[in-house]
Backbone as XML, in Angstrom:
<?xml version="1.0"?>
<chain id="A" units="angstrom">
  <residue number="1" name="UNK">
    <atom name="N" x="143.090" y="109.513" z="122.121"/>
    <atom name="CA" x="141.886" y="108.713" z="122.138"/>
    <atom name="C" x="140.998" y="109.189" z="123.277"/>
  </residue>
  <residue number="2" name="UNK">
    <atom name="N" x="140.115" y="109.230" z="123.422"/>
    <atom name="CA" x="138.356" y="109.298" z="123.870"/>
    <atom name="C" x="138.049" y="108.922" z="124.814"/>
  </residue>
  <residue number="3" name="UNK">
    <atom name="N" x="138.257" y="108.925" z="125.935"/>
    <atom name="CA" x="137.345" y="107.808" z="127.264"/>
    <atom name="C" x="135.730" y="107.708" z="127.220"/>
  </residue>
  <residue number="4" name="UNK">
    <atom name="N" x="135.507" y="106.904" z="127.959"/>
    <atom name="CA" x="133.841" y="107.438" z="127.908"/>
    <atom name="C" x="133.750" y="109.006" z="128.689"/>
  </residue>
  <residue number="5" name="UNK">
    <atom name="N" x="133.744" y="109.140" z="129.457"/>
    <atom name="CA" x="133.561" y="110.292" z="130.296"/>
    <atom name="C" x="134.243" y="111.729" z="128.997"/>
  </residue>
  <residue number="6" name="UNK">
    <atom name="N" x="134.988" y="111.324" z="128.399"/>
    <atom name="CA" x="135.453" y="112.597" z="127.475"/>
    <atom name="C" x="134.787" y="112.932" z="126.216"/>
  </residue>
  <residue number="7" name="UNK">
    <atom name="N" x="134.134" y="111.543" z="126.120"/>
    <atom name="CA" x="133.219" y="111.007" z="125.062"/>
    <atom name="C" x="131.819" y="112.208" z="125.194"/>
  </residue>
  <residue number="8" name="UNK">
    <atom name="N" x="131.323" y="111.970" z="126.421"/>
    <atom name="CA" x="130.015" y="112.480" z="126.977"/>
    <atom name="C" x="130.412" y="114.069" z="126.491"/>
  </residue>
  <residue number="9" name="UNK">
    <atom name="N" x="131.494" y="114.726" z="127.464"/>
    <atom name="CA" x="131.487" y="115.605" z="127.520"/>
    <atom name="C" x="132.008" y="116.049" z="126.301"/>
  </residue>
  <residue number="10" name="UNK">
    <atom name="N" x="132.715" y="115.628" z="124.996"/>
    <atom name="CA" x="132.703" y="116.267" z="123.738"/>
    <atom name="C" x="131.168" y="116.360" z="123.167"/>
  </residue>
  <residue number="11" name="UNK">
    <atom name="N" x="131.005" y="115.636" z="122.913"/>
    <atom name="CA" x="129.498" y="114.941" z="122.424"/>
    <atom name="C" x="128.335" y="115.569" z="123.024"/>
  </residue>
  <residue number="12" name="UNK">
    <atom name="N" x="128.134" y="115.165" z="124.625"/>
    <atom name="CA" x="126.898" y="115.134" z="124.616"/>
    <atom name="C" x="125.927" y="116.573" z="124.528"/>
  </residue>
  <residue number="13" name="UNK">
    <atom name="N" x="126.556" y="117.444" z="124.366"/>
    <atom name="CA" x="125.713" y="118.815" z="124.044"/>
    <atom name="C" x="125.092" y="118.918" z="122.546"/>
  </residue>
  <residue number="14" name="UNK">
    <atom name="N" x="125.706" y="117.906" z="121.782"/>
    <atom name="CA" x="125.250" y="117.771" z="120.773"/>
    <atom name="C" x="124.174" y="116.845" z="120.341"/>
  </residue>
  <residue number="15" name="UNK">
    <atom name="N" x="124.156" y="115.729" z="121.091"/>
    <atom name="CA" x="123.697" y="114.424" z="121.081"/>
    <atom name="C" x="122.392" y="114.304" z="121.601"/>
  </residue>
  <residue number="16" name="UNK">
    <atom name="N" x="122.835" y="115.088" z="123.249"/>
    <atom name="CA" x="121.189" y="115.081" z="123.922"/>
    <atom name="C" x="120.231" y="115.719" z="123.732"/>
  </residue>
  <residue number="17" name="UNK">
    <atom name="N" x="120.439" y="117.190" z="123.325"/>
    <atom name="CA" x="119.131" y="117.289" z="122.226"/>
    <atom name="C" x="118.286" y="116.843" z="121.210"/>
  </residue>
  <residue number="18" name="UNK">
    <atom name="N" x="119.048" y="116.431" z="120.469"/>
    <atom name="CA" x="118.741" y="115.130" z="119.409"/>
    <atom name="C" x="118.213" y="113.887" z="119.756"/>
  </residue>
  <residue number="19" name="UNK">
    <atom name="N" x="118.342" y="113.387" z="120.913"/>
    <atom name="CA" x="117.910" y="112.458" z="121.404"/>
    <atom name="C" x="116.841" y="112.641" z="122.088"/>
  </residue>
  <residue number="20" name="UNK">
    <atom name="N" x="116.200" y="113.929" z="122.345"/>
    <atom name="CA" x="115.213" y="114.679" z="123.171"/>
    <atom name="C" x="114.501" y="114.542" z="121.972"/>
  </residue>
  <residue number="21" name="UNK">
    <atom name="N" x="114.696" y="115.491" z="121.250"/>
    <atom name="CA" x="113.868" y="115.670" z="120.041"/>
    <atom name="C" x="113.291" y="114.365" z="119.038"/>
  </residue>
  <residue number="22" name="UNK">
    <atom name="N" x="114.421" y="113.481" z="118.920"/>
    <atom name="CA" x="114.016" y="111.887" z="118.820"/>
    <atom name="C" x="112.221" y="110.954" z="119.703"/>
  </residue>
  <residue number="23" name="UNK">
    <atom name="N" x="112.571" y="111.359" z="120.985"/>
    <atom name="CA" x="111.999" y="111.164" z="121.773"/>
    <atom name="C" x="110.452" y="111.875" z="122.234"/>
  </residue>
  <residue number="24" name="UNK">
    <atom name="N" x="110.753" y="112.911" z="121.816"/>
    <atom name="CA" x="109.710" y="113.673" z="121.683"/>
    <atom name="C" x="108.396" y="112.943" z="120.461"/>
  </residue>
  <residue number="25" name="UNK">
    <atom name="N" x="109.158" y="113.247" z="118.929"/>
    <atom name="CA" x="108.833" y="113.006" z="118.066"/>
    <atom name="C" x="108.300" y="111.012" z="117.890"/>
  </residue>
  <residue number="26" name="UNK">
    <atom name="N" x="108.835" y="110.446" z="118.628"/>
    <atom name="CA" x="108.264" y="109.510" z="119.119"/>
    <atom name="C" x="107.410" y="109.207" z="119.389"/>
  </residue>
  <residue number="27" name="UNK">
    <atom name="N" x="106.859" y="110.033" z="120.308"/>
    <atom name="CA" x="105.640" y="109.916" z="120.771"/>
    <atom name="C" x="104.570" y="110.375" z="120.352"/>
  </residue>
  <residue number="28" name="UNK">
    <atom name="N" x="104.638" y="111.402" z="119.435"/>
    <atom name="CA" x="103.568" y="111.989" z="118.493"/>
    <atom name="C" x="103.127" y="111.505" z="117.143"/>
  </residue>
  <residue number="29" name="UNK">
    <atom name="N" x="104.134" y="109.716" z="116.839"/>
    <atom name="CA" x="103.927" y="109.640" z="115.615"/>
    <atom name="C" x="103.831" y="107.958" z="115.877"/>
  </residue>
  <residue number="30" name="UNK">
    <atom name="N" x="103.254" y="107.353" z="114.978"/>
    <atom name="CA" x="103.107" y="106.030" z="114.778"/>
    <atom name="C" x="101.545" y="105.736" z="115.308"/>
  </residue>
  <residue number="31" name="UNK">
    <atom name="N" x="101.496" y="104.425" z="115.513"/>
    <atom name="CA" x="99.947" y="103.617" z="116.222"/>
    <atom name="C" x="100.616" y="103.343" z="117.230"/>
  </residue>
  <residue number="32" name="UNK">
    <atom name="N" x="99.379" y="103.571" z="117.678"/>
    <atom name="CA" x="99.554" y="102.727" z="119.304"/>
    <atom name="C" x="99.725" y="101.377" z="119.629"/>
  </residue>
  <residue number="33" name="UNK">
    <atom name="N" x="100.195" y="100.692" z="120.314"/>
    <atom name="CA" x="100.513" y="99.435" z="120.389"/>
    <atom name="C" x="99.416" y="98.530" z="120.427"/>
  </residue>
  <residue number="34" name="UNK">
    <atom name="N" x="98.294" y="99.179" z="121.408"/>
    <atom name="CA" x="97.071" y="98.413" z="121.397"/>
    <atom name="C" x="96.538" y="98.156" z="119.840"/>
  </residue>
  <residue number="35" name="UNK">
    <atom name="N" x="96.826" y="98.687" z="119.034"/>
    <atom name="CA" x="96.045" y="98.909" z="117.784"/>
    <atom name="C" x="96.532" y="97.873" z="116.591"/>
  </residue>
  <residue number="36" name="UNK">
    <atom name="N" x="98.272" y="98.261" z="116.662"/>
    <atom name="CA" x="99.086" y="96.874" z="116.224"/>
    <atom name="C" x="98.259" y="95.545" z="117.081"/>
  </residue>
  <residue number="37" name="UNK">
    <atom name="N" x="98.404" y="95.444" z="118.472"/>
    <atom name="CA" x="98.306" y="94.479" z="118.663"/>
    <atom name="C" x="96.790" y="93.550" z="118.447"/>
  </residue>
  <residue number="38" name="UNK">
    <atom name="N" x="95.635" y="94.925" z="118.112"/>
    <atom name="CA" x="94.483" y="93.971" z="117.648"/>
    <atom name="C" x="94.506" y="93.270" z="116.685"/>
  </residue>
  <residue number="39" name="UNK">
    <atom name="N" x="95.488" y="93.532" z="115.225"/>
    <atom name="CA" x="95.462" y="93.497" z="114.588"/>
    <atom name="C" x="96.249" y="92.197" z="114.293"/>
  </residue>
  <residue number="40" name="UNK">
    <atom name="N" x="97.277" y="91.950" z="114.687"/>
    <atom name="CA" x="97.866" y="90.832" z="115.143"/>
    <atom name="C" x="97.283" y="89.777" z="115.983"/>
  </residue>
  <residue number="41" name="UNK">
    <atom name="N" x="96.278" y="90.314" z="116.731"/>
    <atom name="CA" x="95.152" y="89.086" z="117.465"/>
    <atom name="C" x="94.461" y="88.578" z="116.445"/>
  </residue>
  <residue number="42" name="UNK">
    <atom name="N" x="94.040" y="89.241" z="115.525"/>
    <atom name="CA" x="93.266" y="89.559" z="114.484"/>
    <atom name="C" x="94.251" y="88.212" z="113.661"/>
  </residue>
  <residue number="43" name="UNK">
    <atom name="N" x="94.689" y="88.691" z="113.256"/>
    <atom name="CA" x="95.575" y="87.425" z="112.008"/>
    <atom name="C" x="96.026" y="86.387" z="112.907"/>
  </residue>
  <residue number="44" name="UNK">
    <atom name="N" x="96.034" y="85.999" z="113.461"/>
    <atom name="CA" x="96.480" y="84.931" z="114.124"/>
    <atom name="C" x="95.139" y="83.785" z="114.405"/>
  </residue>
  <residue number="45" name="UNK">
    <atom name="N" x="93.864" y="84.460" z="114.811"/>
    <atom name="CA" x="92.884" y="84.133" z="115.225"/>
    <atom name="C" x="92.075" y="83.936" z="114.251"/>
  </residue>
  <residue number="46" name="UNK">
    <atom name="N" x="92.494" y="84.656" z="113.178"/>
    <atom name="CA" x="91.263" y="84.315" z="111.923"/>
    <atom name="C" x="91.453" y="83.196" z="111.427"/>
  </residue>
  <residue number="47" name="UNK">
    <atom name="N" x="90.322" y="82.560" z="110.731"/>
    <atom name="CA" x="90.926" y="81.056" z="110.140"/>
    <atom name="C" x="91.674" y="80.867" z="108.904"/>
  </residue>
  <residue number="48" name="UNK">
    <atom name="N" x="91.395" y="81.842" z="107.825"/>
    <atom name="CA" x="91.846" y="82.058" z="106.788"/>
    <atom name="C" x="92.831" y="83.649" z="106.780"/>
  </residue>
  <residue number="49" name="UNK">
    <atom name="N" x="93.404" y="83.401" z="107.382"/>
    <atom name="CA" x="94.352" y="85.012" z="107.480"/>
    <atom name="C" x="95.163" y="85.192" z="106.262"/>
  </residue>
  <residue number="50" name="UNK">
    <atom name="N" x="95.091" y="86.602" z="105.865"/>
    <atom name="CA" x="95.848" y="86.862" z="104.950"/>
    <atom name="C" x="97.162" y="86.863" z="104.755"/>
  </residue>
  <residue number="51" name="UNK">
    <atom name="N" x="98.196" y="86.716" z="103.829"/>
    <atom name="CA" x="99.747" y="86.115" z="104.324"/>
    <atom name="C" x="100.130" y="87.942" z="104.502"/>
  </residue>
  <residue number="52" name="UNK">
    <atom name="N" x="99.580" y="88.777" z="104.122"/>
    <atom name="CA" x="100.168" y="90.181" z="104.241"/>
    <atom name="C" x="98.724" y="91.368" z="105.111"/>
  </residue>
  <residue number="53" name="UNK">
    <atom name="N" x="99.409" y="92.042" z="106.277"/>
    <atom name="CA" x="98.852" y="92.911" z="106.645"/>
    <atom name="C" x="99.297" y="94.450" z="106.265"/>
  </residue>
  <residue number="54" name="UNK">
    <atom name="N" x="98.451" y="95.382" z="105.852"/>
    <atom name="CA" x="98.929" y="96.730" z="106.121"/>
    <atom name="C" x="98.379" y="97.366" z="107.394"/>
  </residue>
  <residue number="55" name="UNK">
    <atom name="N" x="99.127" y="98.126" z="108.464"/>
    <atom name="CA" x="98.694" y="98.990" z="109.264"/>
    <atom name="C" x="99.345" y="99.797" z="109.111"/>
  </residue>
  <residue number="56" name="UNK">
    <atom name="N" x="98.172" y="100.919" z="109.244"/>
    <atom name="CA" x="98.351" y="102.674" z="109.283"/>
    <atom name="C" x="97.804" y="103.340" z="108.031"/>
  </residue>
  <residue number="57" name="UNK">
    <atom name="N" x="98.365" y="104.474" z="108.277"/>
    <atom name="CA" x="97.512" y="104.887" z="106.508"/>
    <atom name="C" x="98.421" y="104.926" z="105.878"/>
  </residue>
  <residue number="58" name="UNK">
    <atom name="N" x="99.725" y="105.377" z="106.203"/>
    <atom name="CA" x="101.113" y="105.813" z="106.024"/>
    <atom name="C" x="101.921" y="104.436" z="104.983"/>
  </residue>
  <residue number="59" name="UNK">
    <atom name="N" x="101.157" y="103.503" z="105.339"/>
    <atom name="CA" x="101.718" y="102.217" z="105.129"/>
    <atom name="C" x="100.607" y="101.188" z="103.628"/>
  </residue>
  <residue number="60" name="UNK">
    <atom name="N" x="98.992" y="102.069" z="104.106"/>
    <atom name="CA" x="98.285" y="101.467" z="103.415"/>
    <atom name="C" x="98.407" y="102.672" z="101.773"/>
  </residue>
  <residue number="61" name="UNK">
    <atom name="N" x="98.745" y="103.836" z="102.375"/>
    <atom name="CA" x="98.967" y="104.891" z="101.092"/>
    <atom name="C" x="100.113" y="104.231" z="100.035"/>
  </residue>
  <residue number="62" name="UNK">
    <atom name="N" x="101.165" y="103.246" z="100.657"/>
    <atom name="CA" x="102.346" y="102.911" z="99.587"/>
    <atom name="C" x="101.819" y="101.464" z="99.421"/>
  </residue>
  <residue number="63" name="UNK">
    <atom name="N" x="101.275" y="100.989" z="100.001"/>
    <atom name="CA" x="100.724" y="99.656" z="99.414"/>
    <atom name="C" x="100.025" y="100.238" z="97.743"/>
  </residue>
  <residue number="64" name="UNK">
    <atom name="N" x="99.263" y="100.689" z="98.007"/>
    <atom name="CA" x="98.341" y="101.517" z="96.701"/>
    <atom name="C" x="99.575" y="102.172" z="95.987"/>
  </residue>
  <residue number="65" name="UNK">
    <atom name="N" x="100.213" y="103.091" z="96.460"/>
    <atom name="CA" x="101.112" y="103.734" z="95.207"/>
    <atom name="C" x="102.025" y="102.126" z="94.477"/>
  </residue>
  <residue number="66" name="UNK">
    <atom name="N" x="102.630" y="101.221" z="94.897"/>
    <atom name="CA" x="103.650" y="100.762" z="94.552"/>
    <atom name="C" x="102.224" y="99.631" z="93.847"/>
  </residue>
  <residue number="67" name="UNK">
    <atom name="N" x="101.304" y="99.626" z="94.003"/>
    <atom name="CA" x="100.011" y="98.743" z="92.664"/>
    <atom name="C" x="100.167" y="99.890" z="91.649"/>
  </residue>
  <residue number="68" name="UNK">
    <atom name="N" x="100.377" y="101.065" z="91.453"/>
    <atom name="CA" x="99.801" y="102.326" z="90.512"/>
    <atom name="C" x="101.247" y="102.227" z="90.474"/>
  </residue>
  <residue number="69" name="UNK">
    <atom name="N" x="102.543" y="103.016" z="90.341"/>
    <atom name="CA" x="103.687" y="103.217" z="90.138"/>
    <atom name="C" x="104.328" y="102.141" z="89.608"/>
  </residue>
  <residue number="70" name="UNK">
    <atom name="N" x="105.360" y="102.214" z="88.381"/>
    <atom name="CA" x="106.065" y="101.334" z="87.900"/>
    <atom name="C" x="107.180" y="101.132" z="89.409"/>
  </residue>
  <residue number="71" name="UNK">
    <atom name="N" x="107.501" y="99.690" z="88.522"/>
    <atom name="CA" x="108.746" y="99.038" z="89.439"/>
    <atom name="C" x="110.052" y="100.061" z="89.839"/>
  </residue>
  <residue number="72" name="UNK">
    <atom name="N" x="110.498" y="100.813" z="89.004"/>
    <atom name="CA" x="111.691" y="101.527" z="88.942"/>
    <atom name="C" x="110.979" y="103.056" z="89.549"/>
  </residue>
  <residue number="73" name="UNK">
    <atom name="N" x="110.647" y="103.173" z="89.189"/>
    <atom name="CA" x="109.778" y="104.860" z="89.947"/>
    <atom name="C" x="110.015" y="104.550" z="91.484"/>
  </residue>
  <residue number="74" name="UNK">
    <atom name="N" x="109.315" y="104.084" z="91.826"/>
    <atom name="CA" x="109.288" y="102.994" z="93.066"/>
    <atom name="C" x="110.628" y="103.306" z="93.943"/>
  </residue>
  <residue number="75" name="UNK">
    <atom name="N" x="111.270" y="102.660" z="93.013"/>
    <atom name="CA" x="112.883" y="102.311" z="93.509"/>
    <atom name="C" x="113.620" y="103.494" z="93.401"/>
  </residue>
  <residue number="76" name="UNK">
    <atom name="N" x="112.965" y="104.323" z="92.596"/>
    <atom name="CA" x="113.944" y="105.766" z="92.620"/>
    <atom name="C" x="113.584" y="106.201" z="93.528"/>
  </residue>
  <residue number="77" name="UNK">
    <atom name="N" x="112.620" y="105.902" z="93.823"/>
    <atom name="CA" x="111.772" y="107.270" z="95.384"/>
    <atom name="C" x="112.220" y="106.089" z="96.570"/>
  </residue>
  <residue number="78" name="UNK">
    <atom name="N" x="112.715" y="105.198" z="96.769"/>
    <atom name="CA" x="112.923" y="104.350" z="98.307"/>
    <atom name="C" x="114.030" y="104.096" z="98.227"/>
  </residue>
  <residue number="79" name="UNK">
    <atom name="N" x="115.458" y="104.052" z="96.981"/>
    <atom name="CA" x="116.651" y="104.095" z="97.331"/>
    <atom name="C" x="117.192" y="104.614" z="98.043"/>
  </residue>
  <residue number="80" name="UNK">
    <atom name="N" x="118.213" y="104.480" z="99.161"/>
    <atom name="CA" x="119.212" y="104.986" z="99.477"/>
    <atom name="C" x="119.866" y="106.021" z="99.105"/>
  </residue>
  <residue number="81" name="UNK">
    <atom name="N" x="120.073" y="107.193" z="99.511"/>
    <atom name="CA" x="121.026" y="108.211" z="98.827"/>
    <atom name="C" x="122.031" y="108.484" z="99.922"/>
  </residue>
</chain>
């Protein structure tokens, strides 16, 4: 069995790159928080807010495909494999 310390040193040559690269890629992708968070000022503050928001494009592109795409198409392309 494994200690932590034996753990690191099997592992972590494998791990901490990946976790670099994780990290990296992090930061080059998504919205910015300020941007979520207008948006969320935004629905909270409006009087009539909508019960569903999309942010991003990434997010507003599958809102639109899954109105155009059958139910099962759908589900073939977002299942689990």
């Amino acid at each position: 069995m494994l200690t932590g310390r034996d753990t690191v040193d099997e592992f972590g040559a494998t791990v901490t790159p990946r976790r670099q690269d994780e990290r990296r890629t992090d930061r080059h992708s998504g919205l910015p928080p300020a941007s979520v968070a207008n948006v969320i000022v935004h629905a909270v503050t409006s009087r009539n807010p909508a019960p569903r928001r999309v942010i991003g494009r990434d997010a507003r592109a599958v809102a639109v495909l899954t109105r155009l795409l059958p139910h099962r198409l759908i589900y073939r392309l977002t299942a689990a494999r």
